[in-house]
C-alpha positions in Angstrom: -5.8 46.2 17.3 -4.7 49.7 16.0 -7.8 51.5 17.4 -7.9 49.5 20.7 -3.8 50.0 21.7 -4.1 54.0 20.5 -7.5 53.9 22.9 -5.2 52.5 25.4 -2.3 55.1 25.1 -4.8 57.7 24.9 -5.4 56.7 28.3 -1.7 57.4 29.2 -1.4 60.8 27.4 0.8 59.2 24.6 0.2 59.7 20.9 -1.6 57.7 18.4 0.1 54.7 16.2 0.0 54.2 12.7 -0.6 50.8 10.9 2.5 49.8 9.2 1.9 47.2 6.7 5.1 46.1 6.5 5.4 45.3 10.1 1.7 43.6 9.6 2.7 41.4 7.1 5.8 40.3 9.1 3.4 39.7 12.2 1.1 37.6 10.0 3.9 35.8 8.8 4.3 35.4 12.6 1.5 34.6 13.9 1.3 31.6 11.1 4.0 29.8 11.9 3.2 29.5 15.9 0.2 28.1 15.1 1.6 26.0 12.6 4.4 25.1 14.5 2.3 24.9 17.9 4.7 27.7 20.0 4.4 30.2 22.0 8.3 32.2 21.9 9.2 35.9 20.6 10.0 36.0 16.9 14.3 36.7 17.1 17.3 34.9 16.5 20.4 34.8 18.7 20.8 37.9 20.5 20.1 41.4 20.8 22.3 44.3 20.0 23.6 46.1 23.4 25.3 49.1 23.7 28.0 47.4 25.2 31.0 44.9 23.7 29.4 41.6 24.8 25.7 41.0 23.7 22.5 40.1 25.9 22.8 35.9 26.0 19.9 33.9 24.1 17.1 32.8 25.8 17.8 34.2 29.0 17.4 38.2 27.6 14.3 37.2 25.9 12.2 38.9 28.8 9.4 40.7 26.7 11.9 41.9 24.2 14.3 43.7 26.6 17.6 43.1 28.1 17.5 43.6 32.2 21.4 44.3 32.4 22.1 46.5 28.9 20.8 48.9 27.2 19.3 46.2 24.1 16.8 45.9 21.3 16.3 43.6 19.3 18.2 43.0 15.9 14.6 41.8 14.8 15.1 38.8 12.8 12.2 36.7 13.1 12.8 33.0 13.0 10.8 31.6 10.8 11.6 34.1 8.1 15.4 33.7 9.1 15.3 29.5 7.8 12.7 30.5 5.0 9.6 28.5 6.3 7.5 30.8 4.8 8.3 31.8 1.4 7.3 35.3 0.0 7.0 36.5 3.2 8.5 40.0 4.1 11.6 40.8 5.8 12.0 44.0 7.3 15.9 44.9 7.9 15.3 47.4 11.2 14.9 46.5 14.6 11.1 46.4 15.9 9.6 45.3 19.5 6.7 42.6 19.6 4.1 41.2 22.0 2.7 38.1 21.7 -0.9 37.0 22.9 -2.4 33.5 22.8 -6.4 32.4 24.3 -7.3 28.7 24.5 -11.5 29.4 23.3 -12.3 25.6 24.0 -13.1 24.5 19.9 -10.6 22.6 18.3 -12.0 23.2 15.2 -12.6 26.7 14.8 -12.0 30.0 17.3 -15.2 31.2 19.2 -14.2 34.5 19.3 -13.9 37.4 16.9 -11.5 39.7 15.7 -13.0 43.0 17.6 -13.5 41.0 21.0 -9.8 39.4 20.6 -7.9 42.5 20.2 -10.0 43.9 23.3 -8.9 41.1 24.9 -5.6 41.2 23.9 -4.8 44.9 24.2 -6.8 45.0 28.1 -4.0 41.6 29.4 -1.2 43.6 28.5 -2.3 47.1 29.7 -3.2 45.1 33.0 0.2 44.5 33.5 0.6 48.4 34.7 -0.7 47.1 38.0 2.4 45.1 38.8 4.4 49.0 38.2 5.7 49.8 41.8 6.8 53.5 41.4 5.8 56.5 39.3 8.0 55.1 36.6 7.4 52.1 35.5 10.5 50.2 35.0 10.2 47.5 32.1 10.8 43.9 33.1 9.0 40.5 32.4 5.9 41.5 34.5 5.4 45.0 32.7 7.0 44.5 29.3 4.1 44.5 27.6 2.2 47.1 29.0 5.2 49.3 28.6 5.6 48.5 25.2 2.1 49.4 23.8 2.6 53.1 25.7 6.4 53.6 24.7 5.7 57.5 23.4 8.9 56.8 20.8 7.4 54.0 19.2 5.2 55.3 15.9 3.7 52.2 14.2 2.8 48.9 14.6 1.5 46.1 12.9 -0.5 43.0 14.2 -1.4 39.3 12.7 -3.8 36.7 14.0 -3.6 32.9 13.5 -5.8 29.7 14.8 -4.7 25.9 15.3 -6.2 23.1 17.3 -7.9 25.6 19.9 -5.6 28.1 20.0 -5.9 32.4 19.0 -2.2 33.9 18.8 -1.9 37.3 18.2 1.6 39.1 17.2 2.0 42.7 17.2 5.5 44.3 16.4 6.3 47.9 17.2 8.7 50.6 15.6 10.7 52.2 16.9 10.8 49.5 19.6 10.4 50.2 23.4 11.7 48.6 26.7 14.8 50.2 26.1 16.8 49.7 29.6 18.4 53.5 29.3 17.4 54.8 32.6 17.0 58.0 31.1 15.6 56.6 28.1 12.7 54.8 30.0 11.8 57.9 31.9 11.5 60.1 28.9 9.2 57.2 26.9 7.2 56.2 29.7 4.2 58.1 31.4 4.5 59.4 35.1 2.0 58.6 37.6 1.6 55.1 35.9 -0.5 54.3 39.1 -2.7 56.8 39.2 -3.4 55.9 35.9 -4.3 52.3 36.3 
C-alpha cells in the first residue's frame, strides 16, 4: 500500500509517506473487526472535533472522514478499540484520517487475490475519484474524500491492515496528520492544482 499511494502522489507532485507502525497496527486491529463483525463503517466514535462550539452530528458527518459544514477531523477513536473487542490492540491518542476499501473475490473460503494486486486495486478506486473534481481545486466531499485524502501534502504517514471473512477483502488505511480538512484555505494549500489535468 505504502509504495502504491506514494506512486500515486508522485503523480500529483506531493511528497512521499512513511509507514507508521503504530497507525498499522491500529488499522489491522481495524480491518479485523469488520470482517469479524461483517461491516463496512469508518472506525470513530461520536463526533468529530470542529473548530466551532457545537460539534459535527454522528452519522450524518461521517462523509469520508470530513465535516461538509465545519472545519472537523476526527477525534480518532476507533470503535472497536473504544469497547475493548480486541485486547492488546493499540490505541493511538491523536487524531488520524482513514479510508476504507472492501472487494467481494467470489470464494467464501479463501480471497483470490493477493496482497500486491489488492493495494493496486485499492489505491487506483480511490485515486479514480479525482474524476468526479469539478474545478482546479478539488473540494473534499463524499465523492472525492478518498482521493483527496491519499494526496493531502500535510499528511506524513500512514498505516494500512487487510482482513478476509466469508468472501470479503477489507482494507483500512489511516493517515497522520489527517486530510479533508474543510478550511478553505486549508484545502487549497494541501491539495494539488490542476487536479484535472492531472487525472
Amino acid at each position: 500500500m505504502l509504495n502504491f499511494t506514494n506512486q500515486f502522489r508522485k503523480k500529483f507532485n506531493t511528497s512521499a509517506l512513511k509507514n507508521s507502525s503504530d497507525l498499522q497496527t491500529q488499522a489491522q486491529a481495524y480491518a479485523n473487526y469488520l470482517a469479524e463483525s461483517n461491516t463496512f463503517q469508518h472506525g470513530y466514535v461520536g463526533s468529530m472535533h470542529c473548530n466551532y462550539s457545537d460539534e459535527c452530528n454522528f452519522p450524518a458527518a461521517n462523509l469520508n472522514g470530513l465535516c461538509l459544514h465545519n472545519t472537523c477531523v476526527f477525534t480518532g477513536h476507533p470503535r472497536q478499540l473504544a469497547i475493548d473487542v480486541i485486547p492488546g490492540a493499540k490505541y493511538i491518542n491523536k487524531p488520524f484520517g482513514q479510508n476504507l476499501f472492501m472487494i467481494n473475490t467470489g470464494n467464501p473460503d479463501k480471497s483470490r487475490i493477493n496482497n500486491h494486486d489488492l493495494a493496486e486495486t485499492t489505491v487506483a478506486s480511490w485515486g479514480s475519484e479525482c474524476s468526479n473534481c469539478t474545478s482546479d481545486i478539488c473540494i473534499p466531499s463524499e465523492n472525492t474524500g478518498h482521493f483527496t485524502q491519499q494526496v493531502w501534502k500535510n499528511t506524513t504517514e500512514i498505516g494500512c491492515g487487510r482482513s478476509f471473512s466469508n468472501g470479503i477483502d477489507y482494507i483500512v488505511c489511516n493517515y497522520s496528520p489527517p486530510g479533508n480538512n474543510m478550511s478553505e484555505n486549508i484545502v487549497q494549500s494541501n491539495l494539488p492544482l490542476n487536479i484535472q489535468d492531472l487525472c
